[in-house]
N, C-alpha and C positions, 0 to 999 in steps of 0.2 A: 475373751473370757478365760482363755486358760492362764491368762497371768495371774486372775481373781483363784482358781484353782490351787495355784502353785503356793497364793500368799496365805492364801485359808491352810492351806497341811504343811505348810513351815508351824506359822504360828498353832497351831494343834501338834504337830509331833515336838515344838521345840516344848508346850508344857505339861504334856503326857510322860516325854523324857527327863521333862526337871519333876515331874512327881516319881518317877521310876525309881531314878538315881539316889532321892534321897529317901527312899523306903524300901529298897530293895538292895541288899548286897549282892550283887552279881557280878562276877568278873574274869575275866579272861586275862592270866598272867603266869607268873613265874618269877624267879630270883632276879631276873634283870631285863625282862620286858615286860610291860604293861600295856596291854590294847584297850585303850579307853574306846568308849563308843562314839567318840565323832573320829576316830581310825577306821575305825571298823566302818565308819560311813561313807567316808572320803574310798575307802579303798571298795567298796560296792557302789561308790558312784564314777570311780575310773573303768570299773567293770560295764558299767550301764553304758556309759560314754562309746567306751569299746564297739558295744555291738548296736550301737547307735536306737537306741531304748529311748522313747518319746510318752513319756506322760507325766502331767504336770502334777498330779497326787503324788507319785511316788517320785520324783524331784525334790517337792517341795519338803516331803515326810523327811527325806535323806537331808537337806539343807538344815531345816529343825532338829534332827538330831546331833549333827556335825558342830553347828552354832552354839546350842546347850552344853556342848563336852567343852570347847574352847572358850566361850564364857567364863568358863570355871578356871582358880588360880593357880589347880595343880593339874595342869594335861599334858606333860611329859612322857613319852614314851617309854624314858628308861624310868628306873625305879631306883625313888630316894629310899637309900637305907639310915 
């Protein structure tokens, strides 16, 4: 059951985060880095990893949000000026 867990809060965080994205401007940057949020997922899912963090909702939530950013055409790090 926890793979049913993990597949339910992908697909719920991946489209709570493509409603976010495109109705909220919120962002974490500056003149030559850009931390899109499947960075910001990836890098609190190395941290989860780390301390060896076991739950398939918040897995799954972090997968759904990381997928959503990379989906999209522009998910570069640095910043097109």
């Amino acid at each position: 059951m926890e793979f049913a867990y993990y597949s339910i809060s992908l697909i719920f965080a991946y489209a709570i985060t493509r409603w976010i994205t495109e109705n909220v401007k919120f962002h974490f940057r500056n003149n030559k880095i850009w931390l899109h949020h499947w960075i910001i997922s990836a890098i609190v899912m190395l941290i989860l990893l780390y301390l060896q963090y076991e739950s398939p909702f918040i897995w799954g939530a972090l997968t759904g949000v990381a997928l959503e950013g990379i989906s999209r055409k522009n998910w570069s790090i640095l910043r097109n000026k």
